[in-house]
LUMFI-560143 format. One record per residue: x, y, z of N, C-alpha, C in turn. Coordinates in pm, whole numbers, plus 50000, padded with zeros to 5 digits. Layout:
# residues N
XYZXYZXYZ ...
END
This chain:
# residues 344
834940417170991835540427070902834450435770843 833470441770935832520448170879833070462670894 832490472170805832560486870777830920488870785 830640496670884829210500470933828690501270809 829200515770681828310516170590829080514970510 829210512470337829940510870221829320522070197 829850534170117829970545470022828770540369926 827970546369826827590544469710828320543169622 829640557469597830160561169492831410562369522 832510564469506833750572469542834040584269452 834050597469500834330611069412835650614069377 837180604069412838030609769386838870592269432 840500593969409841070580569396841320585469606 841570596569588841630603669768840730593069842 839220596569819838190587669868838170575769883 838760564669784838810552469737840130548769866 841280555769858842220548469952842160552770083 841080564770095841140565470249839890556670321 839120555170224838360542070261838650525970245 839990523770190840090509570184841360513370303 841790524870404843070521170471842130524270617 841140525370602840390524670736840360515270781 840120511070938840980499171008839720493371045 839650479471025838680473771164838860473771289 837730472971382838190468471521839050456171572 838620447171422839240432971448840900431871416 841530444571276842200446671261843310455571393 842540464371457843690470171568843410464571637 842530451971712842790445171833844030436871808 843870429871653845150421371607846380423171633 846840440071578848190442271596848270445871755 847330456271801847670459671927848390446572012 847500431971977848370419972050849170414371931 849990421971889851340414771825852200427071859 853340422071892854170430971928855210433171887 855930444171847857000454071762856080461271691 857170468871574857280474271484857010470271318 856320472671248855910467771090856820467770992 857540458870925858370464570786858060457670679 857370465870575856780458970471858240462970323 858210449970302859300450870184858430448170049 858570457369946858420460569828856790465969831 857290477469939856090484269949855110497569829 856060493269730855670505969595854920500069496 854690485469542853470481069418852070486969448 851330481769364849600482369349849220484769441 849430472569600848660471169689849780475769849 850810480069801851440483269914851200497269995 851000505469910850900515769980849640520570041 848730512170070847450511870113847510502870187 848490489570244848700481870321849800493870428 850540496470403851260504270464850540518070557 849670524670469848590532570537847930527970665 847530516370626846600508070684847020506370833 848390498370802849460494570927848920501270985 849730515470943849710528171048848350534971085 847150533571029845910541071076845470528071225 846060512771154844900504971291846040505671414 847390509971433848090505471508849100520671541 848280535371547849430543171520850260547371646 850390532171726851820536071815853040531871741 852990521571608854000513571634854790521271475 855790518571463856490524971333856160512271244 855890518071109855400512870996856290519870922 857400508270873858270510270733858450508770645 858310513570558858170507770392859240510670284 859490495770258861230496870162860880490570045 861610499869948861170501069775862750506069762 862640505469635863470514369508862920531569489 861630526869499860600542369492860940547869352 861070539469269860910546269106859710548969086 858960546869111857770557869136857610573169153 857310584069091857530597169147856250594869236 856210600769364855220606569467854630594969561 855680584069513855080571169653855790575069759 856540578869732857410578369869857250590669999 856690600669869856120614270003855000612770017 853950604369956852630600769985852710590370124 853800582470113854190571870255854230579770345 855510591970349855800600470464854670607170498 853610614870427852630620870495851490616770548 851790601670522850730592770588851560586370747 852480590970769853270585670899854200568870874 854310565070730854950557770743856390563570650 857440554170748858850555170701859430549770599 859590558270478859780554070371861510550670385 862110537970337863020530470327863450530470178 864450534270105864980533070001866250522869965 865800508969894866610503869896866490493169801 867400485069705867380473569636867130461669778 866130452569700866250440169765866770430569709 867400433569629868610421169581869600421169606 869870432469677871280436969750871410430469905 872000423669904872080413470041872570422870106 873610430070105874150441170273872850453970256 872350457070110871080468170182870360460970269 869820445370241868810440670346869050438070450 870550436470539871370433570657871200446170668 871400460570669870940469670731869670475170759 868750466770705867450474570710867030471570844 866100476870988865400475271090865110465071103 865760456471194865220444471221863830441671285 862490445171239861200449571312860900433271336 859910435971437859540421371468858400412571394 858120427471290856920418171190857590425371052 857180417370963857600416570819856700415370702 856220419470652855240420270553855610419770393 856050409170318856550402570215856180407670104 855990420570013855280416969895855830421669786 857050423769762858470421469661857850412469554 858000412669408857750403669333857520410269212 857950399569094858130402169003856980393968892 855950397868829855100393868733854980394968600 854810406668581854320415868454856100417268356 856220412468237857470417568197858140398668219 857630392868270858550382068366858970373168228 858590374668136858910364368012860070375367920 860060390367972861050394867877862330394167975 862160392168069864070389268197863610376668241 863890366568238863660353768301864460352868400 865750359768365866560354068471866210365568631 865950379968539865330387768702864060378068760 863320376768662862240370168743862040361468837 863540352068849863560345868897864510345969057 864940360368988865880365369091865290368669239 863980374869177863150386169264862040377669298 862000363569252861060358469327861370347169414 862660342969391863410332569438864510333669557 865430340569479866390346669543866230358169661 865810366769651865070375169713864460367669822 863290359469841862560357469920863940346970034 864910339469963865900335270042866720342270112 867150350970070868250366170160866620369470289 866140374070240864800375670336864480370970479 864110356870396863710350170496864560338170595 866450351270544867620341170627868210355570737 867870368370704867790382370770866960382970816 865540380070828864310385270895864100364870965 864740361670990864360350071045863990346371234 864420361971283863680364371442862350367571406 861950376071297860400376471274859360373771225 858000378671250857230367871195857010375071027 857150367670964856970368370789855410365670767 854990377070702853790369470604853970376870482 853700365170369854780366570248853150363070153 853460376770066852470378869974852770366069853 851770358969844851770346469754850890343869660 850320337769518849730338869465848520323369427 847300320669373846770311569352847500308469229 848560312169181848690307369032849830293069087 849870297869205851250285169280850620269569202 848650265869227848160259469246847820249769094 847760239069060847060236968969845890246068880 845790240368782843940247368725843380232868777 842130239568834841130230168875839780230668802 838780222868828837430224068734836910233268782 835960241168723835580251368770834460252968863 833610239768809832410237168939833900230669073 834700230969090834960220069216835040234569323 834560240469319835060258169426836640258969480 837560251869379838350258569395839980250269467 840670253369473842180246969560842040250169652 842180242169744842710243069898843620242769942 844260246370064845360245870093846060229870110 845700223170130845730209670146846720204970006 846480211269881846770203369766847940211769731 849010202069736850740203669637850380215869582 850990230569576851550235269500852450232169343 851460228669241851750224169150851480234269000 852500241968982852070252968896851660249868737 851110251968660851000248568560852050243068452 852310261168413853610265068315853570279668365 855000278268259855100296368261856560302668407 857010307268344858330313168494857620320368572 856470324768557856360332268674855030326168788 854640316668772853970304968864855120295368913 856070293068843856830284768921857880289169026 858400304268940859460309569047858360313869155 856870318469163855860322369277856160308669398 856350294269331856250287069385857660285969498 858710284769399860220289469431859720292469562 859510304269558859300317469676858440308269781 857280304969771857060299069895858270284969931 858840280369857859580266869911860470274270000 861530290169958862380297170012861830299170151 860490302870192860610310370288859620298470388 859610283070317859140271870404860290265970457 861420262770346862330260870383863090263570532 863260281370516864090289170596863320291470717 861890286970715860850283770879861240276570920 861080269470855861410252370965862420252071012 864210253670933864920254470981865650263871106 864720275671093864900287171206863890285271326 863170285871262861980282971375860650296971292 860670303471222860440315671200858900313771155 858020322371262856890320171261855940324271095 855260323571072855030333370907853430327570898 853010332370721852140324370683852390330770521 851920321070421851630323770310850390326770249 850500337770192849240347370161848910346870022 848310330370000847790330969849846620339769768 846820351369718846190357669690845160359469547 843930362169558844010359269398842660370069360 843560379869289843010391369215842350400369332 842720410069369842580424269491842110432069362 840860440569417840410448769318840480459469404 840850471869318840960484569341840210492869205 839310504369274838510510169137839560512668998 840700514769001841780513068921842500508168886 842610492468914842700480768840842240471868907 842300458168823842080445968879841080438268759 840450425868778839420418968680838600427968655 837790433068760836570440868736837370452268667 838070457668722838540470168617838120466168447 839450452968406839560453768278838420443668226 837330439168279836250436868241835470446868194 834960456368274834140467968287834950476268166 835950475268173836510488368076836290485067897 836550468867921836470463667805834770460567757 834140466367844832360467467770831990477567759 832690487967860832600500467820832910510467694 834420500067654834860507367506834520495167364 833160486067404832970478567282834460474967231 835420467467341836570458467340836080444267335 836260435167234836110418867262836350414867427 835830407567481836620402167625836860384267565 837960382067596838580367967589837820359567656 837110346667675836260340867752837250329367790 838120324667766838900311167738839050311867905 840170317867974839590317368155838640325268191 837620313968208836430320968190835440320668337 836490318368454835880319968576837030323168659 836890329968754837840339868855837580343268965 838040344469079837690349869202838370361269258 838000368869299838520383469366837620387769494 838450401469556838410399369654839410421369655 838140425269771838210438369760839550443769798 840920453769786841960454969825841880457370006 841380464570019841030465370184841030454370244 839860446870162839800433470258841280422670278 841450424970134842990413870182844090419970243 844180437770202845310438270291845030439670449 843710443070477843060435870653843570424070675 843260412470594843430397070639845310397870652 845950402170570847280404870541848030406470686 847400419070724848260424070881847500419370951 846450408470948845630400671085846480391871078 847390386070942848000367670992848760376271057 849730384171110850700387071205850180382171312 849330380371341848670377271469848190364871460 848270359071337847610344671343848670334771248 850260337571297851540325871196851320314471268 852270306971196852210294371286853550294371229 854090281971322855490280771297855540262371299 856180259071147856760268871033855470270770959 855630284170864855060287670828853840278370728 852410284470682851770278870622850640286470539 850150278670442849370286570326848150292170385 847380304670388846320308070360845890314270204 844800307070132843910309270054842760326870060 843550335569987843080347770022842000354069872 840720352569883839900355569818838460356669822 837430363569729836000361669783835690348369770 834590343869818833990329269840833620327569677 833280334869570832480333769472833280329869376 832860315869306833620318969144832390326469058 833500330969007832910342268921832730341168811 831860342368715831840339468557832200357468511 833240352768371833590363168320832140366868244 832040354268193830580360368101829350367368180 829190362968313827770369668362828890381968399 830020383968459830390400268483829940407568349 830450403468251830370411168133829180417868129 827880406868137826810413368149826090420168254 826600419168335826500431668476826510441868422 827830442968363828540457268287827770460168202 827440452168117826640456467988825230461768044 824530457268132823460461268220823650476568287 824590478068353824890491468446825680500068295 826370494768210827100508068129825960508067979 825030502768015824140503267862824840501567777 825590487667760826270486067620826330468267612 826230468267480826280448467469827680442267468 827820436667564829440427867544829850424567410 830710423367399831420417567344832470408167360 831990395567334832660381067366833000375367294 834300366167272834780357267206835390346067275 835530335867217835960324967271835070316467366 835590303767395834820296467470835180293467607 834200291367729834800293367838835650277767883 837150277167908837960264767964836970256968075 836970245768064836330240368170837350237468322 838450244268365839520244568430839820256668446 840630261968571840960270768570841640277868708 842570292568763843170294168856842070298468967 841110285669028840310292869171840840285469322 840630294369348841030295069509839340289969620 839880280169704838790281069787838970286669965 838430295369964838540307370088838270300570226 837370289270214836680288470355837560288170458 838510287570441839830288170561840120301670629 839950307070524839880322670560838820329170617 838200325070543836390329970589836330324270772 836790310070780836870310970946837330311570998 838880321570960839720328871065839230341971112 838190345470977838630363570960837240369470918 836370356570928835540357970876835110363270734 834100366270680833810368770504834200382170479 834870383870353835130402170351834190409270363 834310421770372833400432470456832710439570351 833670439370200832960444870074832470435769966 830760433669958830550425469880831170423369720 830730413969667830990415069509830020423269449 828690425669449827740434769413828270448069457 828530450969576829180465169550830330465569503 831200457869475832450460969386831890468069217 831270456869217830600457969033830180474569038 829340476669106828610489669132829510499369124 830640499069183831100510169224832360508769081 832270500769020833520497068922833110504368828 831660501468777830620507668682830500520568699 830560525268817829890542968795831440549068773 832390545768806834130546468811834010550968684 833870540968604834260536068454833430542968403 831960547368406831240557568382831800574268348 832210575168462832870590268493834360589968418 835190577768349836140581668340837360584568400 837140579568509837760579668634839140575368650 840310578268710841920570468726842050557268657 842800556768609843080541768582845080539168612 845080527468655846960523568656847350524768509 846280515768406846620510968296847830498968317 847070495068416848090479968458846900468568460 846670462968291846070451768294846540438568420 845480434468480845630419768516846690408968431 845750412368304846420395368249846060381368304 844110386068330844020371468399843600361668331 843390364668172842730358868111844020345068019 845140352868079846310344468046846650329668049 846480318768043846480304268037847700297268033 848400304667933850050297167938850970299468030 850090309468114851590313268205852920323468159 852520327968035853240338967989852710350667976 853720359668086852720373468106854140389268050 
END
């Protein structure tokens, strides 16, 4: 998953996504040997429409579809002028999802987080329910279903992390357990179909406009306290996971099973801080003490399918810093990773 050269800087958010939807070689040999058509469901979040790009730049024989609500103004003609087919539709609506293209690959990343403690009962709708209508309509194809490390216990923070090996055992909180829900739905509905897939435990995709490093960096930049209490994290560049993302199409197993999607590194919040404080000339500001436990993921599973991501953690920081420097886009869609109870 190498990119000959990494950028220094990015001059515009233009720059940033046409360089994270550039394809590997390893990425279009993948799809070229998987065969159909792409349909990514709940393609209007954070990381969809740069997975959707993506589809279509490593593979542009095959149709790449992308189905949302599109309450978004300008996702949906930003899809079309990138060559993918924007799909308008509820996914809680069981006959919208019986009409949608039955493509032979499926790309999962519908879900409900942020807000999830003020509707409990949507939350559970859209992470539960949902992934069952899904994965009982799309059950000729292969599924890989966007999943999260929060499925997993907190572990110590020296142990590098959960493996796939260990129970899905969520802490607290509705929205780790209905995450969990969602993988039982669409383990369930493998086995019994036969339906090839994989689960795509993901944990923290950074984009110069959000993610940890975002609201780290931002919060030393504006002499903001940073919370230390989860006080170690792993991430992992958006490119790179949505690469690994459309490579499991090419690498399910049947029935489906977990991959661990993140950089190799645990990360201390406190030494990021001081990265930041180093590159933005300003002194952190810290409170609290760091948990000796916490949500990490261990990659090496990934690392020897797909080998190590292609964008280091040193150039993430770098390029987060001169971002945050300039003032640059922001979602203003905190993480919330510093969260512990599971209420987000």
């Amino acid at each position: 998953m190498s990119h000959a050269k990494l950028p220094d800087r990015f001059d515009s958010v233009e720059a940033v996504e046409d360089f994270m939807t550039a394809p590997s070689e390893a990425l279009a040999a993948d799809l070229a040997a998987t065969p159909g058509d792409i349909l990514v469901l709940g393609v209007g979040g954070k990381m969809g429409p740069t997975l959707a790009r993506l589809a279509k730049r490593a593979a542009p024989s095959k149709r790449v579809m992308g189905v949302a609500r599109f309450s978004e103004p300008g996702v949906r003609e930003a899809l079309a002028g990138a060559g993918v087919e924007p799909i308008a539709a509820d996914l809680l609506d069981r006959s919208a999802l019986e009409r949608l293209p039955q493509a032979a690959n499926v790309v999962f990343m519908a879900g409900r987080k942020f807000g999830a403690t003020g509707d409990v009962p949507l939350t559970w709708a859209m992470n539960v329910q949902v992934p069952a209508m899904v994965a009982e309509v799309f059950k000729a194809s292969r599924i890989v279903v966007f999943s999260t490390g929060c499925v997993y216990p907190f572990v110590p923070v020296d142990s590098g992390g959960s493996n796939e090996d260990m129970a899905p055992v969520p802490p607290s909180g509705d929205y780790a357990n209905s995450c969990a829900g969602r993988e039982r739905m669409f383990e369930y509905f493998s086995a019994r179909h036969g339906t090839p897939g994989r689960l795509f435990r993901l944990n923290y995709a950074i984009d110069m406009r959000y993610g940890v490093l975002h609201d780290v960096g931002r919060k030393v930049r504006d002499g903001e306290s940073i919370d230390l209490s989860m006080g170690h994290v792993n991430v992992i560049w958006q490119g790179d996971a949505n690469t690994i993302a459309l490579r499991c199409l090419a690498h399910t197993t049947t029935p489906t099973s977990p991959i661990n999607v993140t950089g190799p590194e645990t990360l201390s919040i406190r030494w990021l801080a001081a990265q930041f404080g180093k590159l933005l000339g300003k002194t952190p500001k810290l409170a609290g003490k760091e948990a000796l436990t916490g949500w990490l993921n261990d990659s090496r599973r990934m690392v020897k399918a797909f080998g190590p991501p292609a964008v280091p953690l040193a150039k993430m920081i770098e390029w987060t810093a001169d971002w945050l420097a300039r003032d640059m886009a922001t979602l203003n869609k905190p993480t919330h990773y510093e969260v512990r109870d599971g209420q987000y």
